[in-house]
N, C-alpha and C positions, 0 to 999 in steps of 0.2 A: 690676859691681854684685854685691856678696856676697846670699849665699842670704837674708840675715836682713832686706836691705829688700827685697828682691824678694818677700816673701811680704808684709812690709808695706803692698807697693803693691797686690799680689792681693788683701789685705784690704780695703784700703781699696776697690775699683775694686769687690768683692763690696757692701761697704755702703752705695755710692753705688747701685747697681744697685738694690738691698731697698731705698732709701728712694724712688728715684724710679718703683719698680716702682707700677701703681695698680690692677690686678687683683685682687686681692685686696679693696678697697673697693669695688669695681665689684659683687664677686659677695655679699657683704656688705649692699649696697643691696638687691639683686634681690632675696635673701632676706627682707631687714625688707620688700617691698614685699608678696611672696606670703604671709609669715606677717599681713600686716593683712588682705589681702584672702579669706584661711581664715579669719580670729576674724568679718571682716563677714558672712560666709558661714554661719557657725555661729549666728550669733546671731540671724539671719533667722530660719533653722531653728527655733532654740527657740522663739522669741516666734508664728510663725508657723505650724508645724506642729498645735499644738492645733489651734488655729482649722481648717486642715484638714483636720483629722481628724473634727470634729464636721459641717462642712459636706458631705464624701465620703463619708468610710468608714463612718460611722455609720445614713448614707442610707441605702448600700450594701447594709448590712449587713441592714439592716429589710427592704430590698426584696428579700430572696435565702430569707427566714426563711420 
């Protein structure tokens, strides 16, 4: 076997490995799953934080004055 297909065949057997590798989509997922679950988390927050701010801290704040 000369050098010239034996690197052919290391190529190829590299690009068969990258195509059937699926790690990379695994971690891919995880991430779109933690970036939805931060923006539901965030948006709690804003819509929700007024509202307890005027319910607590405002009490709070009267009862301490």
């Amino acid at each position: 076997m000369s050098n010239k297909s034996r690197l052919r065949s290391i190529i190829a057997l590299t690009c068969a490995r990258f195509i059937a590798d699926e790690q990379g989509a695994t971690a891919i997922e995880y991430a779109m799953i933690a970036s939805g679950v931060g923006a539901a988390v965030a948006t709690t927050v804003f819509s929700v934080g007024s509202e307890l701010q005027t319910a607590f801290y405002d009490k709070i704040a009267v009862a301490v004055r």
